[in-house]
C-alpha positions as CSV (number, residue, x, y, z in Angstrom):
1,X,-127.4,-61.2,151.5
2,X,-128.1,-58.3,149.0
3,X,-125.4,-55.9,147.6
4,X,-125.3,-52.4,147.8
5,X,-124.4,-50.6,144.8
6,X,-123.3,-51.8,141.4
7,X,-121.4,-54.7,140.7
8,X,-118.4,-54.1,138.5
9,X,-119.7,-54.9,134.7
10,X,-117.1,-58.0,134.1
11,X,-117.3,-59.3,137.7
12,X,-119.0,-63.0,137.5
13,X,-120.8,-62.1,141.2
14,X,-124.4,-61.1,139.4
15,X,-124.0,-64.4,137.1
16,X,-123.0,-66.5,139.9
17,X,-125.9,-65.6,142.1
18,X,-128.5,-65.8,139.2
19,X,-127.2,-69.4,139.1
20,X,-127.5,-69.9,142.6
21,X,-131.1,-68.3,142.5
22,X,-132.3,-71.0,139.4
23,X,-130.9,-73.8,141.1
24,X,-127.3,-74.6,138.2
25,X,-124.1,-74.6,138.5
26,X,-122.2,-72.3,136.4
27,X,-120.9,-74.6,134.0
28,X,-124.5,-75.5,133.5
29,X,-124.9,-71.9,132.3
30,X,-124.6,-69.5,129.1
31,X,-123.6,-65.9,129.2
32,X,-124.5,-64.1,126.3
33,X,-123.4,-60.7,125.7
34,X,-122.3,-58.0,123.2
35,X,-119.3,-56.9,124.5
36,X,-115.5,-57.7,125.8
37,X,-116.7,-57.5,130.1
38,X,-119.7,-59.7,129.2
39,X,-117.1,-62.4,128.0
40,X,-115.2,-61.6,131.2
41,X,-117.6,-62.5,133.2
42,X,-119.0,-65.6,131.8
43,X,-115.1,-67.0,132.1
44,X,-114.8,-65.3,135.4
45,X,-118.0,-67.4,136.9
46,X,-117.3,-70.2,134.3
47,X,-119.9,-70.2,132.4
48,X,-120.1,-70.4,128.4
49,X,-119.8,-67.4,126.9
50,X,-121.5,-66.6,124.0
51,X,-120.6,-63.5,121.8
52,X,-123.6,-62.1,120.2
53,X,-122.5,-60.2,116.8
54,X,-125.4,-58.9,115.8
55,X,-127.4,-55.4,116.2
56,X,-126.2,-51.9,116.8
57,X,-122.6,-51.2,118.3
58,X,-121.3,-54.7,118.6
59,X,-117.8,-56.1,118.1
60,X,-117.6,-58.4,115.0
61,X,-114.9,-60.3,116.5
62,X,-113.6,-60.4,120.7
63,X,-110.8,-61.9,121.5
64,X,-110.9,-64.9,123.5
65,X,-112.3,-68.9,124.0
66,X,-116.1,-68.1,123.4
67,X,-118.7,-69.2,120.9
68,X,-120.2,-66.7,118.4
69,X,-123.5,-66.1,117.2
70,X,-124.3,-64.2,114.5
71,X,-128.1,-63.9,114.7
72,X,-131.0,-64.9,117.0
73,X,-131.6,-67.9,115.5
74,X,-127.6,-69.3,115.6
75,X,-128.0,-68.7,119.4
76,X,-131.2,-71.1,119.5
77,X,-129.5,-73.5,117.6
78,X,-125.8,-72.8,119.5
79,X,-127.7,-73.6,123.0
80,X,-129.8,-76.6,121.5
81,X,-132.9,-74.9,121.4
């Protein structure tokens, strides 16, 4: 069934049907995002969230459970990659 519209930013719908789509579970998922909502919705859906730090206009520090990674390469190493 596809939506009409957009989804509200910190709902966990998107993140749960991209799971669906790939075949995991949401606690077999990362969200990373930049921002309080993107947080949100990784809990909402519960996936791990991830707070990137770096680049323009991010937060240094969200509250919240969540990992954070201060560069690209912290992510890779964060996610086992």
């Amino acid at each position: 069934m596809r939506r009409r519209g957009p989804l509200p930013e910190a709902g966990p719908d998107g993140l749960l049907d991209a799971c669906r789509h790939l075949g995991v579970g949401p606690g077999e998922a990362a969200y990373v995002g930049d921002a309080a909502t993107d947080l949100c919705c990784a809990r909402a859906a519960g996936a791990l969230a991830v707070h990137a730090t770096w680049g323009a206009g991010t937060t240094p520090r969200l509250p919240g459970e969540h990992l954070t990674a201060p560069s690209p390469a912290r992510l890779a190493r964060l996610l086992g990659a």
